[in-house]
MMTF fields as JSON, N, C-alpha, C and O atoms, coordinates in Angstrom:
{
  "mmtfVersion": "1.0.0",
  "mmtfProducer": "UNKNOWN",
  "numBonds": 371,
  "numAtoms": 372,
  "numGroups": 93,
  "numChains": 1,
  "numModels": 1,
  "chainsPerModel": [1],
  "groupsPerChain": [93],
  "chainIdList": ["A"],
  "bondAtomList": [4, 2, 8, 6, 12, 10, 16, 14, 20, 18, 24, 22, 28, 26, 32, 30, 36, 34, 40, 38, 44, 42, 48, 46, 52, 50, 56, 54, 60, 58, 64, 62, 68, 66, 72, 70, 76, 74, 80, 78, 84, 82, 88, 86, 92, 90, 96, 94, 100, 98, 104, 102, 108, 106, 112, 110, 116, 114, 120, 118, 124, 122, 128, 126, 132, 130, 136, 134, 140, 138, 144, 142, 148, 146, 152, 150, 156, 154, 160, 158, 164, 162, 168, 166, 172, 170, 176, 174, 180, 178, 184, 182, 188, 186, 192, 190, 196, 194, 200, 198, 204, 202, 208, 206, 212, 210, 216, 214, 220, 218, 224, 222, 228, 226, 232, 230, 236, 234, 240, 238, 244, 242, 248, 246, 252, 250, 256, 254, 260, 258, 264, 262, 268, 266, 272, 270, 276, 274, 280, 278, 284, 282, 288, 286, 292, 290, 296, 294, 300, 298, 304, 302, 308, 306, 312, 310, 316, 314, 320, 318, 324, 322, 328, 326, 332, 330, 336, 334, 340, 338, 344, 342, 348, 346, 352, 350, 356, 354, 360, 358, 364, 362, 368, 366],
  "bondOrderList": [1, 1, 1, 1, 1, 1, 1, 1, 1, 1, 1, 1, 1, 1, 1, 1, 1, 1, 1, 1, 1, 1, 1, 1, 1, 1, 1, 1, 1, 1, 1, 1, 1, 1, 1, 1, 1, 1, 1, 1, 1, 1, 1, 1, 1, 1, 1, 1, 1, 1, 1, 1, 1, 1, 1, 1, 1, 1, 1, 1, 1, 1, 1, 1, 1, 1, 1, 1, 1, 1, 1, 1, 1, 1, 1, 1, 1, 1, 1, 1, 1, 1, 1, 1, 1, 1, 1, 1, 1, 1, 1, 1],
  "groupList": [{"groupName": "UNK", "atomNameList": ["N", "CA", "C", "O"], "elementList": ["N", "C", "C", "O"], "formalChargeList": [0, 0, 0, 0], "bondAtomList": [1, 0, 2, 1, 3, 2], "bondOrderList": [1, 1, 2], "singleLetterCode": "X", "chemCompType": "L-PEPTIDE LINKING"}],
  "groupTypeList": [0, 0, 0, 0, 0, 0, 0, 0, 0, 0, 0, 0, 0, 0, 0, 0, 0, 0, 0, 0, 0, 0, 0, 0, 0, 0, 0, 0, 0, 0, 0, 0, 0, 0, 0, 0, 0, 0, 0, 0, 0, 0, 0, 0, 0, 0, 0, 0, 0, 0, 0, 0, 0, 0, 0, 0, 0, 0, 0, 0, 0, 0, 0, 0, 0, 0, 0, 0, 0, 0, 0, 0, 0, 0, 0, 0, 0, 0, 0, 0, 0, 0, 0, 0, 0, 0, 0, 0, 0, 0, 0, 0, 0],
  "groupIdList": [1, 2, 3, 4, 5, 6, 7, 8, 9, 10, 11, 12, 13, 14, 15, 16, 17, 18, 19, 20, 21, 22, 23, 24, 25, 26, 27, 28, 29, 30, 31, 32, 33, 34, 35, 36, 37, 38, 39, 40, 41, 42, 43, 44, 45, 46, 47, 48, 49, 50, 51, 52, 53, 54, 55, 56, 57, 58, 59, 60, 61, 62, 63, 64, 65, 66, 67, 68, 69, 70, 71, 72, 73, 74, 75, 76, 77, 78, 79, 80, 81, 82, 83, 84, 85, 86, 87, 88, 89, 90, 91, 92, 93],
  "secStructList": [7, 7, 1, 1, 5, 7, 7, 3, 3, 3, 6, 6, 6, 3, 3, 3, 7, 7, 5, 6, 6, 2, 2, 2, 2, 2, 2, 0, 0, 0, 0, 0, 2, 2, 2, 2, 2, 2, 2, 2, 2, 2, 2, 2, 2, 2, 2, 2, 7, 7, 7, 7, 7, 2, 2, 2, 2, 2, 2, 2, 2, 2, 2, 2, 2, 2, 2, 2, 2, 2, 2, 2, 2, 2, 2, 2, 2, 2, 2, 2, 2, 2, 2, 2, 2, 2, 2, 2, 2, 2, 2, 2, 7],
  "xCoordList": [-37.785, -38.434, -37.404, -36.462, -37.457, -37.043, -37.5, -37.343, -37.847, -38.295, -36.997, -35.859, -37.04, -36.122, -36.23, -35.162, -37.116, -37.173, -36.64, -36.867, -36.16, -36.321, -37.003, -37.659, -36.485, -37.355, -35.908, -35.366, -35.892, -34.84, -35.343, -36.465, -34.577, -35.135, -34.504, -33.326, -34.992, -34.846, -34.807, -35.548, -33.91, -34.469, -35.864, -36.955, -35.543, -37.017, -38.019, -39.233, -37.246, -37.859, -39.011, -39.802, -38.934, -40.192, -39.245, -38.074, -40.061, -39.551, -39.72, -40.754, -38.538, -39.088, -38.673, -37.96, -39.075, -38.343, -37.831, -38.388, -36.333, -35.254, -34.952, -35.125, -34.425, -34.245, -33.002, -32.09, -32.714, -31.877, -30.64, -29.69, -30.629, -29.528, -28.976, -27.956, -29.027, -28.361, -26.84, -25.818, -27.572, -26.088, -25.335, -24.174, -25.56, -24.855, -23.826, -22.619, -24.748, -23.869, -23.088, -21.977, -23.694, -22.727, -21.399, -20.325, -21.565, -20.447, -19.546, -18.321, -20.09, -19.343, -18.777, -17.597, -19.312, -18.252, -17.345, -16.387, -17.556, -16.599, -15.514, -14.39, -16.02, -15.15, -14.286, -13.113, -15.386, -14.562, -13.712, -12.551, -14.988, -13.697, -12.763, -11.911, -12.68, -11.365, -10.528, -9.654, -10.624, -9.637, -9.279, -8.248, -10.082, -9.559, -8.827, -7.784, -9.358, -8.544, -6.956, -6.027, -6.595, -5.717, -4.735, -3.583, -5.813, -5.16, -4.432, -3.378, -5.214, -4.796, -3.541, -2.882, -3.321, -1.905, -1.102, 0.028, -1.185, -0.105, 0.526, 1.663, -0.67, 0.212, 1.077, 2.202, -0.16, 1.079, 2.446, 3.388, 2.315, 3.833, 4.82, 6.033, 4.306, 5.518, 5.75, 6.926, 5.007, 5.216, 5.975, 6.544, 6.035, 6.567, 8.213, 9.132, 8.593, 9.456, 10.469, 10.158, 11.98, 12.991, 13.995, 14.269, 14.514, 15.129, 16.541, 16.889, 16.929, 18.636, 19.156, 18.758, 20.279, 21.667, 22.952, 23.138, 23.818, 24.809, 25.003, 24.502, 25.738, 25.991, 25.354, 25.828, 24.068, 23.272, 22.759, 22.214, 22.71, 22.145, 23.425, 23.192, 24.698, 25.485, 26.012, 26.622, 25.669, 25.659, 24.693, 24.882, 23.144, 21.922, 22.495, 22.514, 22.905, 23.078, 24.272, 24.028, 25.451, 26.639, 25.892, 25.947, 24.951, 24.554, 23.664, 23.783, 22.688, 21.574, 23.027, 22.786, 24.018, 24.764, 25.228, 25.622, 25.243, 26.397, 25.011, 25.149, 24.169, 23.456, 22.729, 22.449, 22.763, 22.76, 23.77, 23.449, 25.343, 26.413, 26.284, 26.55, 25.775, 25.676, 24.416, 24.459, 23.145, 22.624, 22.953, 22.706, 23.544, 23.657, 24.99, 25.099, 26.127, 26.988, 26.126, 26.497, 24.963, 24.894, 23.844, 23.563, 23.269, 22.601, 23.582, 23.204, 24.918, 25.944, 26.327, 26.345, 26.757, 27.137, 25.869, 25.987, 24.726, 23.99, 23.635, 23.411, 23.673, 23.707, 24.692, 24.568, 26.121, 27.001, 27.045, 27.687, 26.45, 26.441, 25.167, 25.163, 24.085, 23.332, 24.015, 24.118, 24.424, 24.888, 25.119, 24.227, 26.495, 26.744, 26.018, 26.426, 25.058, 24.048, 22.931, 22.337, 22.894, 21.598, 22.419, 21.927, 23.42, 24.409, 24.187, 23.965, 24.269, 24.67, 23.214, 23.137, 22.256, 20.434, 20.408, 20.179, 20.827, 20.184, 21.421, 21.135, 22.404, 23.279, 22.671, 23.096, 21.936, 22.003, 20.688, 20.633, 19.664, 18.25, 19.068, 18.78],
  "yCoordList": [10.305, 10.511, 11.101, 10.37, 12.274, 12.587, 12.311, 13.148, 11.489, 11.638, 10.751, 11.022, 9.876, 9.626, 7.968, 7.369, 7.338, 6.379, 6.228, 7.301, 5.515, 5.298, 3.78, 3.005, 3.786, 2.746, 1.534, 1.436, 0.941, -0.257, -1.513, -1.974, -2.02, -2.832, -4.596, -4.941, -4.915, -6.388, -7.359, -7.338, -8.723, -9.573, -10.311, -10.444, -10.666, -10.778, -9.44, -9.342, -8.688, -7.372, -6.7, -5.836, -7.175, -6.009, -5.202, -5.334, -4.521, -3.525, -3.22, -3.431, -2.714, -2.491, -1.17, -0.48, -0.788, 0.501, 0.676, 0.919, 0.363, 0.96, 2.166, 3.262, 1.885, 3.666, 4.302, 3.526, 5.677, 6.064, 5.799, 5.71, 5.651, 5.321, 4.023, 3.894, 3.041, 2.282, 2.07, 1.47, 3.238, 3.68, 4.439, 4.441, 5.103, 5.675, 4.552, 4.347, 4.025, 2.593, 1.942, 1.624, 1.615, 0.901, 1.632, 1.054, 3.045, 4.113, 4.06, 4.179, 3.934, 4.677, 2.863, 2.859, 1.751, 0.548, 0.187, -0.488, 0.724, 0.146, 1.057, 0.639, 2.88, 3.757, 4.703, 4.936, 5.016, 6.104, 5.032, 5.009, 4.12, 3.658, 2.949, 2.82, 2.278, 1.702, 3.202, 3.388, 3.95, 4.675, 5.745, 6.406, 5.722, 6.583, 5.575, 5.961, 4.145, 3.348, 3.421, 3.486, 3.425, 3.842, 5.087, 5.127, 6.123, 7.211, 7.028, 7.297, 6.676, 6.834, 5.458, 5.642, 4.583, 3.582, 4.48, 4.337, 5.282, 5.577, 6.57, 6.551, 7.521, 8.467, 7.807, 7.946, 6.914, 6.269, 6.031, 6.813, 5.183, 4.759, 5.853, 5.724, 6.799, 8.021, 8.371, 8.651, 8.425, 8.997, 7.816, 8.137, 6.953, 5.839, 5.913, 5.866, 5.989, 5.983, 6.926, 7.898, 6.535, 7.229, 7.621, 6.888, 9.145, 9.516, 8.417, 7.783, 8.447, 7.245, 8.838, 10.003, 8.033, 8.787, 8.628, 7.449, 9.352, 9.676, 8.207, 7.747, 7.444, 6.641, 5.768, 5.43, 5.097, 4.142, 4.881, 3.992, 5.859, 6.427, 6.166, 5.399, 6.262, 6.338, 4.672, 4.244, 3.811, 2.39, 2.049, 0.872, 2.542, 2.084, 2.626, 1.982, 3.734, 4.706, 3.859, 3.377, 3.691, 2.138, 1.188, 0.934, 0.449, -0.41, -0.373, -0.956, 0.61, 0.973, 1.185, 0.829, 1.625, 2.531, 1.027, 0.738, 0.326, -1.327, -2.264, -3.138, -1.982, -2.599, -2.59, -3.318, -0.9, 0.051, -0.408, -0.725, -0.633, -1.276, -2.717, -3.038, -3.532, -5.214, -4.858, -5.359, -3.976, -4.795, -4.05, -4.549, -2.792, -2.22, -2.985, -2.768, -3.962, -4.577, -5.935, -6.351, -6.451, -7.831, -7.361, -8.195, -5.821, -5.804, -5.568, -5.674, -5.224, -4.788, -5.889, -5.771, -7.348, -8.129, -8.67, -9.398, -8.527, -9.579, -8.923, -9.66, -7.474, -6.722, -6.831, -6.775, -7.048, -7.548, -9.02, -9.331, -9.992, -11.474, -11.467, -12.133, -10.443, -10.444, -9.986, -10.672, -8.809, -8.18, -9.311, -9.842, -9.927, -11.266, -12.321, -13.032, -12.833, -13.668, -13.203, -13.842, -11.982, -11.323, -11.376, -11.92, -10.785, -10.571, -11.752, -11.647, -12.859, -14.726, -14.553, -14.332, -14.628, -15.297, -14.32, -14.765, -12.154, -11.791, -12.209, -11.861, -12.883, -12.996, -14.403, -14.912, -14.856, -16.72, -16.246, -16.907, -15.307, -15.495, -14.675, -14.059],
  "zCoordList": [-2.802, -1.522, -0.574, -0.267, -0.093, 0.785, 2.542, 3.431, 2.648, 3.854, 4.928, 4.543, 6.037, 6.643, 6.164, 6.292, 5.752, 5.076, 3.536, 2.977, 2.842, 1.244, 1.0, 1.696, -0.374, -0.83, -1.775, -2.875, -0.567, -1.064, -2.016, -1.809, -2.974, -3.866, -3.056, -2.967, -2.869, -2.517, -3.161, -4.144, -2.931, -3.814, -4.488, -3.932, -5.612, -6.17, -6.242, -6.058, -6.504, -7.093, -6.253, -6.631, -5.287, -4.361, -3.262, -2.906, -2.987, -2.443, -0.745, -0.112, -0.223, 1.366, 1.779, 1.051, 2.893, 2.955, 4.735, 5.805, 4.206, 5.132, 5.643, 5.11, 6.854, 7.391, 7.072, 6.789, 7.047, 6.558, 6.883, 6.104, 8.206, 9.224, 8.675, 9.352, 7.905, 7.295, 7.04, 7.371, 5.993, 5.836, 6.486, 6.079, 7.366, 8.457, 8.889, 8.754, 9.386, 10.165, 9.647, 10.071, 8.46, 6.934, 7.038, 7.202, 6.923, 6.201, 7.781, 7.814, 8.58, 10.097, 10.565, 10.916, 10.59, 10.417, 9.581, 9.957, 7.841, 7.54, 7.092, 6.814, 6.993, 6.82, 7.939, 8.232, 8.282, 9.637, 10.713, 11.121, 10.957, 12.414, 12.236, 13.116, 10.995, 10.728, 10.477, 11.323, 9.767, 9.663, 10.88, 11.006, 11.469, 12.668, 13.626, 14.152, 13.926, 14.653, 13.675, 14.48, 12.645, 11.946, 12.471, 12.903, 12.207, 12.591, 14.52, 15.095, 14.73, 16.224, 16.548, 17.572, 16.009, 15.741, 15.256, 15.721, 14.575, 13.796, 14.94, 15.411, 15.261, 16.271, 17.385, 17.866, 17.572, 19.019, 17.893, 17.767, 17.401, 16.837, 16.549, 16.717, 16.161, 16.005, 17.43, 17.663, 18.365, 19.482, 20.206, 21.249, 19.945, 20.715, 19.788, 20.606, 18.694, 17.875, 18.427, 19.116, 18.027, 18.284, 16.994, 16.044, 17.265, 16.233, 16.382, 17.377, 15.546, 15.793, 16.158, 16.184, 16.401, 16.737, 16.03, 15.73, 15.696, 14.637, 14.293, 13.267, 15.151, 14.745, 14.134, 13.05, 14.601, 14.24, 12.86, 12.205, 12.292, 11.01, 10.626, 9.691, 10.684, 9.607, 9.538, 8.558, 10.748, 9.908, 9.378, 9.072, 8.871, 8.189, 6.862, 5.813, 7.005, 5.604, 4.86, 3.754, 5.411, 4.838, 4.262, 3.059, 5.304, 4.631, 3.245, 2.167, 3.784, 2.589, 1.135, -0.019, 1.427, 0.015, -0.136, -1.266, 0.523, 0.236, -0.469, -1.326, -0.082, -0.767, -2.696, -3.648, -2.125, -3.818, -4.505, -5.65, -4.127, -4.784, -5.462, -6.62, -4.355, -5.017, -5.914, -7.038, -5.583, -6.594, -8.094, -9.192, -7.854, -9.337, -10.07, -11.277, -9.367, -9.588, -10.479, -11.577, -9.73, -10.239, -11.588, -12.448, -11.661, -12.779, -14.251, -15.417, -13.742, -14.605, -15.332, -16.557, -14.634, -14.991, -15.442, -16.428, -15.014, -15.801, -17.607, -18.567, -17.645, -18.817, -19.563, -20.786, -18.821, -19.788, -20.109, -21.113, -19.397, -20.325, -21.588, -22.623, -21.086, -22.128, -23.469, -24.485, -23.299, -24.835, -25.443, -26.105, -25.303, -26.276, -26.311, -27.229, -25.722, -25.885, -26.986, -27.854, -26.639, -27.604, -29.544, -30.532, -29.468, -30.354, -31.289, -32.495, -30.617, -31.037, -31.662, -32.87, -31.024, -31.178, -32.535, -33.659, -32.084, -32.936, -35.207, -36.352, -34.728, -36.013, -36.503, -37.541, -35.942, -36.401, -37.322, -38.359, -37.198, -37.971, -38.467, -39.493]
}
Protein backbone atom coordinates (compact mmCIF):
# COMPACT_ATOMS: atom_id res chain seq x y z
CA UNK A 1 0.00 0.00 0.00
CA UNK A 2 1.25 3.03 -0.89
CA UNK A 3 -0.81 5.41 0.52
CA UNK A 4 0.23 7.66 3.75
CA UNK A 5 -1.11 4.98 6.01
CA UNK A 6 0.32 1.17 6.15
CA UNK A 7 -0.75 -1.75 7.64
CA UNK A 8 1.07 -2.60 11.01
CA UNK A 9 0.87 -6.10 12.51
CA UNK A 10 0.10 -5.97 16.24
CA UNK A 11 0.08 -8.17 18.91
CA UNK A 12 -2.08 -11.13 18.67
CA UNK A 13 -1.97 -11.00 15.05
CA UNK A 14 -4.51 -8.33 13.94
CA UNK A 15 -3.80 -5.63 12.37
CA UNK A 16 -3.98 -1.67 12.62
CA UNK A 17 -2.99 0.90 10.51
CA UNK A 18 -0.43 3.53 11.53
CA UNK A 19 0.61 6.67 9.95
CA UNK A 20 3.55 7.02 8.14
CA UNK A 21 5.04 9.60 10.21
CA UNK A 22 5.94 6.97 12.77
CA UNK A 23 8.72 6.39 11.68
CA UNK A 24 9.74 9.67 10.91
CA UNK A 25 9.66 10.39 14.50
CA UNK A 26 11.10 6.98 15.45
CA UNK A 27 14.11 7.68 12.89
CA UNK A 28 14.42 11.66 13.77
CA UNK A 29 14.53 10.75 17.95
CA UNK A 30 16.65 8.17 17.95
CA UNK A 31 18.95 8.89 14.81
CA UNK A 32 19.38 12.38 13.60
CA UNK A 33 19.08 14.29 16.87
CA UNK A 34 21.27 12.41 18.82
CA UNK A 35 23.77 12.64 16.24
CA UNK A 36 23.58 16.08 15.36
CA UNK A 37 23.44 17.01 19.17
CA UNK A 38 26.83 15.05 18.70
CA UNK A 39 27.92 16.84 15.93
CA UNK A 40 27.39 20.16 17.41
CA UNK A 41 29.57 19.06 21.04
CA UNK A 42 32.13 18.15 19.13
CA UNK A 43 32.50 21.46 17.25
CA UNK A 44 32.26 23.43 20.29
CA UNK A 45 35.05 21.29 21.80
CA UNK A 46 37.52 21.82 19.01
CA UNK A 47 36.67 25.35 19.01
CA UNK A 48 37.03 25.65 22.63
CA UNK A 49 40.44 23.46 22.47
CA UNK A 50 43.97 24.76 22.38
CA UNK A 51 46.94 23.90 20.26
CA UNK A 52 49.90 23.24 23.17
CA UNK A 53 52.91 25.06 22.83
CA UNK A 54 56.55 23.84 22.25
CA UNK A 55 57.02 23.12 25.39
CA UNK A 56 54.01 21.43 26.83
CA UNK A 57 54.13 19.01 23.50
CA UNK A 58 57.60 18.15 24.08
CA UNK A 59 56.87 17.16 27.85
CA UNK A 60 53.62 14.92 26.65
CA UNK A 61 55.84 13.53 23.81
CA UNK A 62 58.87 12.48 26.91
CA UNK A 63 56.39 11.15 28.64
CA UNK A 64 54.29 9.27 25.99
CA UNK A 65 58.22 7.84 24.68
CA UNK A 66 58.92 7.01 28.73
CA UNK A 67 56.07 5.24 28.83
CA UNK A 68 56.63 3.16 25.34
CA UNK A 69 60.05 2.34 27.27
CA UNK A 70 58.57 0.73 30.63
CA UNK A 71 56.10 -1.05 28.98
CA UNK A 72 58.22 -2.61 26.11
CA UNK A 73 60.96 -3.15 29.10
CA UNK A 74 58.43 -5.12 31.35
CA UNK A 75 57.22 -7.16 28.15
CA UNK A 76 61.02 -8.05 27.59
CA UNK A 77 61.54 -9.34 30.88
CA UNK A 78 58.42 -11.02 31.14
CA UNK A 79 59.41 -12.94 27.58
CA UNK A 80 62.59 -13.64 28.95
CA UNK A 81 61.35 -15.51 32.26
CA UNK A 82 59.00 -17.30 29.97
CA UNK A 83 61.55 -18.86 27.54
CA UNK A 84 62.99 -20.96 30.47
CA UNK A 85 59.83 -21.77 32.07
CA UNK A 86 58.37 -22.95 28.77
CA UNK A 87 61.80 -24.87 28.05
CA UNK A 88 61.33 -26.84 31.75
CA UNK A 89 57.21 -27.76 31.10
CA UNK A 90 58.09 -28.29 27.31
CA UNK A 91 61.46 -31.11 28.37
CA UNK A 92 59.55 -32.88 31.35
CA UNK A 93 56.58 -34.48 28.78
Amino acid sequence: VLGEKRLVIARGGQGKMAPKDDDETFLSQNVTSPALQFFKDSKMLVRKCAKPDKNEFTKIAMATGAGFLVMGFIGFFVKLMFIPINNIIVSNL
